[in-house]
Backbone as a chain_set.jsonl record, in Angstrom:
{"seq": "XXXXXXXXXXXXXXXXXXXXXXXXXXXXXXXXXXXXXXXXXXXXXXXXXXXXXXXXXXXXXXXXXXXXXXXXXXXXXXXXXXXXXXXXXXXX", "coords": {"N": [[38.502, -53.187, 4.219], [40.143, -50.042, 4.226], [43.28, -49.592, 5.936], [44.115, -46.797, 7.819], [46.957, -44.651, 7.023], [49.221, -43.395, 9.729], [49.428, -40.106, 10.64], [51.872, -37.77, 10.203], [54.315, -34.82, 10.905], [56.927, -33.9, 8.741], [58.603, -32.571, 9.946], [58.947, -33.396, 12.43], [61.056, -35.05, 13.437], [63.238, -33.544, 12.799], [62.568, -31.439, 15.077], [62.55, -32.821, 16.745], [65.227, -33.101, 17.52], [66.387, -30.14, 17.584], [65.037, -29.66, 19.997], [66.196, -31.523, 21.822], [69.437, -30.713, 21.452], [68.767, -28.306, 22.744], [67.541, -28.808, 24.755], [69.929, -29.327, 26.396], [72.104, -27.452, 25.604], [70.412, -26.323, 28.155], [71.293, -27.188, 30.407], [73.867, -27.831, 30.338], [74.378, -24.903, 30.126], [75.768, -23.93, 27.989], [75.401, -24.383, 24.321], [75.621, -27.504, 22.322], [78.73, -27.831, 20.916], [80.191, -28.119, 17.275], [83.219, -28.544, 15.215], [84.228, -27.529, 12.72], [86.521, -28.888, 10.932], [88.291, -27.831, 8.86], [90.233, -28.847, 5.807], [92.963, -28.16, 3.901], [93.32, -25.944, 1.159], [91.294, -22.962, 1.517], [89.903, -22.536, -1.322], [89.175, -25.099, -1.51], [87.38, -25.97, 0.318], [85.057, -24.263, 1.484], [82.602, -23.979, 0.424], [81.297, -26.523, 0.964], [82.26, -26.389, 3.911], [80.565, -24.056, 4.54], [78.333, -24.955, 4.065], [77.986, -26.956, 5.6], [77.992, -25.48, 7.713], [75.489, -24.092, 8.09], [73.701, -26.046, 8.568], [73.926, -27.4, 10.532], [73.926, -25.381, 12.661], [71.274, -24.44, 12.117], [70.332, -26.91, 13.582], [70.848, -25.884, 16.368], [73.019, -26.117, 17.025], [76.427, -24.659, 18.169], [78.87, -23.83, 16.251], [82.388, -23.913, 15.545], [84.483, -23.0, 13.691], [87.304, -22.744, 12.162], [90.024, -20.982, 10.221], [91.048, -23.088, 8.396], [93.362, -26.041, 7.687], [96.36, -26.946, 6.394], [96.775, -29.764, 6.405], [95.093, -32.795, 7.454], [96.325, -33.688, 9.893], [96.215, -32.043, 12.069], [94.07, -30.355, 14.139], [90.723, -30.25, 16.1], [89.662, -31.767, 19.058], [87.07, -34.065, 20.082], [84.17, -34.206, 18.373], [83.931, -33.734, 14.995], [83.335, -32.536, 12.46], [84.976, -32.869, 8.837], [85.864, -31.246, 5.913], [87.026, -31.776, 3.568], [88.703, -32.457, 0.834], [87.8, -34.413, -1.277], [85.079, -34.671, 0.084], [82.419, -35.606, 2.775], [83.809, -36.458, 6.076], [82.891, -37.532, 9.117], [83.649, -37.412, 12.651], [84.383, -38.821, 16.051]], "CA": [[38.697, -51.863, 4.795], [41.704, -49.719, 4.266], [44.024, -48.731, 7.192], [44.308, -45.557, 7.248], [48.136, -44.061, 7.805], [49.46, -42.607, 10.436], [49.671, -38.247, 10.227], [53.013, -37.573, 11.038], [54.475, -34.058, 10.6], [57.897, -34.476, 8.32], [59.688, -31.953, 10.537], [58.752, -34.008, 13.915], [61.95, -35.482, 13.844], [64.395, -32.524, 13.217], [62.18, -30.779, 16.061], [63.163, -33.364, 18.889], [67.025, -32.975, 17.892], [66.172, -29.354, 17.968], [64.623, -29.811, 21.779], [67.298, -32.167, 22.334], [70.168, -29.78, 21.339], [68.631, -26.863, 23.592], [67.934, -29.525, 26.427], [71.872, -30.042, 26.946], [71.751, -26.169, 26.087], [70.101, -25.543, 29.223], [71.426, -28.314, 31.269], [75.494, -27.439, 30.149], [74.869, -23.561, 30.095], [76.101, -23.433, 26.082], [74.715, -24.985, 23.024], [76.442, -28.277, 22.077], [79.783, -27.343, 19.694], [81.051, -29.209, 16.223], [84.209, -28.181, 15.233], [84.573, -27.815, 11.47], [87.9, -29.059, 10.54], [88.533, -27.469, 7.053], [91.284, -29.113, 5.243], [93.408, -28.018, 2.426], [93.012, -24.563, 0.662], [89.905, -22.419, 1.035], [88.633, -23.116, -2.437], [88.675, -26.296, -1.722], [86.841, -26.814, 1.317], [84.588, -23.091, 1.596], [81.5, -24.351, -0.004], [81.098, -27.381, 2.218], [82.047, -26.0, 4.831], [79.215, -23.177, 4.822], [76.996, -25.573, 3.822], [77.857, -27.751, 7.106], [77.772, -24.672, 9.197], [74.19, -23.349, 8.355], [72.599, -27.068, 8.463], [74.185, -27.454, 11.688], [73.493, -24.115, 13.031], [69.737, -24.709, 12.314], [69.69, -27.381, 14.679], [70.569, -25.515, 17.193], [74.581, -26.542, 17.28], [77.471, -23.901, 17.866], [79.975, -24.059, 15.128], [84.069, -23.439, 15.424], [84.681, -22.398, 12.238], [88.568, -21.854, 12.264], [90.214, -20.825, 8.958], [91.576, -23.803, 7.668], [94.601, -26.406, 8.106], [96.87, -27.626, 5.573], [96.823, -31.599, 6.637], [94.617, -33.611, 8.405], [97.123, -33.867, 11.678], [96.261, -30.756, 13.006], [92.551, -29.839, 14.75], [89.981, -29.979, 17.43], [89.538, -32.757, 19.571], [85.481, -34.484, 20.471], [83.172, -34.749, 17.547], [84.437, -33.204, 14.168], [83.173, -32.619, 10.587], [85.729, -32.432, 8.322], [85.211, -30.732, 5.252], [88.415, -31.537, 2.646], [88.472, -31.931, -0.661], [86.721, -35.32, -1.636], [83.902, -35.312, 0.717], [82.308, -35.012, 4.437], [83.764, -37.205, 7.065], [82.473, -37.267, 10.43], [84.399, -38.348, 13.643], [83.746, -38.654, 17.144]], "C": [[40.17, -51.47, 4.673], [42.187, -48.87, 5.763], [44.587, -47.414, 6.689], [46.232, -45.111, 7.799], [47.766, -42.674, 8.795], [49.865, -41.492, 10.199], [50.8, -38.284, 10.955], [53.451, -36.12, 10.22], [56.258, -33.977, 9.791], [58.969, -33.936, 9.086], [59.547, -32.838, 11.851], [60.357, -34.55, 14.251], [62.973, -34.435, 14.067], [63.773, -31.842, 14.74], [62.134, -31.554, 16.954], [64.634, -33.391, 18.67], [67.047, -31.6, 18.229], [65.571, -29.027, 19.855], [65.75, -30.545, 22.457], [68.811, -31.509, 22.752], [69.827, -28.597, 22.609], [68.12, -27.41, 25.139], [69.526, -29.323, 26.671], [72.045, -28.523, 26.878], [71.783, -25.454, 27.483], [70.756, -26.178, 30.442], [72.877, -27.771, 31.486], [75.689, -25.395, 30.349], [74.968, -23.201, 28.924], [75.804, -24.902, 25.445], [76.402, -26.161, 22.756], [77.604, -28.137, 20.988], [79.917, -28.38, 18.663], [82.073, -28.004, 15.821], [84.437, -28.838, 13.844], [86.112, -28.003, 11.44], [87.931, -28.886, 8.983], [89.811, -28.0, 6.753], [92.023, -28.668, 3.968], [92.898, -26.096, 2.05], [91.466, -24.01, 0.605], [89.225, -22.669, -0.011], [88.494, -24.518, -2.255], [87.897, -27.178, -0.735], [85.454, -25.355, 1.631], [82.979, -23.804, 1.332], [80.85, -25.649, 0.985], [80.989, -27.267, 3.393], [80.525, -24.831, 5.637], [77.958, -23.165, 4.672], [76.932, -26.381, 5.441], [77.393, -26.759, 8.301], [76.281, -24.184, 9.357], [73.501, -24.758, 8.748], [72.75, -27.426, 9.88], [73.983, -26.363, 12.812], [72.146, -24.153, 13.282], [69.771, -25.692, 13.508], [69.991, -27.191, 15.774], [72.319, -25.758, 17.942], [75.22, -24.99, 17.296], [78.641, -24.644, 16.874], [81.35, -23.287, 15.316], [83.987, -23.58, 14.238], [86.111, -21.658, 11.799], [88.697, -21.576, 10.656], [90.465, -21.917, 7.927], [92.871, -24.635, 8.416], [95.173, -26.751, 6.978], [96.994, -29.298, 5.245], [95.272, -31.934, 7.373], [94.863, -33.997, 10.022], [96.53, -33.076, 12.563], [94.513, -30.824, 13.163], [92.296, -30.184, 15.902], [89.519, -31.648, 17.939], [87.406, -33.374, 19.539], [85.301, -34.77, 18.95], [83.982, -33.552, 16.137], [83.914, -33.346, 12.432], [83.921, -32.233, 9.991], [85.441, -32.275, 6.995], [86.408, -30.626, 4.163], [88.23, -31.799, 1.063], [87.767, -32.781, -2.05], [85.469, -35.395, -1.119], [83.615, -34.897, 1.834], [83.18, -36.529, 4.66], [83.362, -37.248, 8.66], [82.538, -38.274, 12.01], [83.96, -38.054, 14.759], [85.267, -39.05, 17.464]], "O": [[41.145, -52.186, 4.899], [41.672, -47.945, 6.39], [45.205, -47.067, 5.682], [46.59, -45.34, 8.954], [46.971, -41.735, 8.84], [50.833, -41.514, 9.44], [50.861, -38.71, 12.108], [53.1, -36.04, 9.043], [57.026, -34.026, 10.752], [60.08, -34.466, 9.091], [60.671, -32.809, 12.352], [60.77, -34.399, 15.401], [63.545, -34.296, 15.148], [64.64, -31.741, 15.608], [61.707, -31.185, 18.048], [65.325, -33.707, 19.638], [67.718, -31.429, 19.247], [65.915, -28.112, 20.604], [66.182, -30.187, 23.553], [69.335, -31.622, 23.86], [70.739, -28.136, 23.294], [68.199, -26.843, 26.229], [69.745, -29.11, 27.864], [72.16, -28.02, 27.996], [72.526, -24.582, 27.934], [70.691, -25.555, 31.502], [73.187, -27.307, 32.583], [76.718, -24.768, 30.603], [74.357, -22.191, 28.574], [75.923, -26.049, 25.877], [77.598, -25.9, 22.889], [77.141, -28.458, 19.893], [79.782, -29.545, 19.038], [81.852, -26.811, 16.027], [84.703, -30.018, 13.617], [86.837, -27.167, 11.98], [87.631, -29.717, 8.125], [90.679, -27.588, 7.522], [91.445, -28.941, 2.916], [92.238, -25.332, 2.753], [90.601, -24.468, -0.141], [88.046, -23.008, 0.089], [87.632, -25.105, -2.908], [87.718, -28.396, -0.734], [84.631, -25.949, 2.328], [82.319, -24.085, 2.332], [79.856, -25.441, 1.68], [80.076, -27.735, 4.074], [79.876, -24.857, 6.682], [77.009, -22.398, 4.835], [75.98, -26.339, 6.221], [76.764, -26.984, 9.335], [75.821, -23.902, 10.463], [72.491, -24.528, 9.414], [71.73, -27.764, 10.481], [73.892, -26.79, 13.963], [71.711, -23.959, 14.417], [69.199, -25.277, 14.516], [69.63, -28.056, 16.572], [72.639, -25.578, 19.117], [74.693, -24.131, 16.589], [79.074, -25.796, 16.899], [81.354, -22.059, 15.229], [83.269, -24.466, 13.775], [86.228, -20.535, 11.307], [87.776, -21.838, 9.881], [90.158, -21.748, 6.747], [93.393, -24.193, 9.439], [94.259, -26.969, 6.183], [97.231, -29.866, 4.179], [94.515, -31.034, 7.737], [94.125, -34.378, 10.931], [96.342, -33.394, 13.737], [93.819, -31.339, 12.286], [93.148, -30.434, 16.755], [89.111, -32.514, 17.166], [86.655, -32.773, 18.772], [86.116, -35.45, 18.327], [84.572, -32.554, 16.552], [84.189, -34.162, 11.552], [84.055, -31.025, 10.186], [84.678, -33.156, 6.597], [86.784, -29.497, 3.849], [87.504, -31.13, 0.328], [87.392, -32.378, -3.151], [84.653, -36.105, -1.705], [84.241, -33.925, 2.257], [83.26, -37.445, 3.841], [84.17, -36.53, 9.249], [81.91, -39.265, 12.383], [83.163, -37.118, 14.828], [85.648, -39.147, 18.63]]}, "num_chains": 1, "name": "protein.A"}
């Protein structure tokens, strides 16, 4: 006899970070923030960045979205995606 798999829906998971996100939502008053840290010149961080902000946006995150910094030294404190000119990194 074959076991049959388990039906699972592929979104099930984004839709409990989505419930999760708008728990703390309701709990804090405002939607949990990330704080893009763009590094380096607009062309070189724009595309990443507005890719981080919609994927993060969907789940239900507020996004700081300043203009840019020239270094690394400078930004926002807590949790941070930074968006520079090799790659993501992502700090807490």
């Amino acid at each position: 006899m074959i076991t049959p798999l388990p039906q699972v829906r592929a979104a099930q998971p984004f839709e409990a970070l989505q419930a999760d996100v708008a728990a703390i939502a309701e709990t804090t008053g405002e939607p949990p923030q990330i704080f893009l840290a763009n590094i380096g010149p607009l062309r070189q961080h724009k595309a990443r960045a507005d890719f981080a902000q919609g994927f993060f946006e969907v789940g239900g995150f507020e996004i700081v979205y300043p203009p840019g910094f020239r270094d690394g030294r400078t930004g926002g404190g807590g949790a941070v995606f930074r968006c520079g000119g090799s790659g993501y990194l992502l700090h807490r």
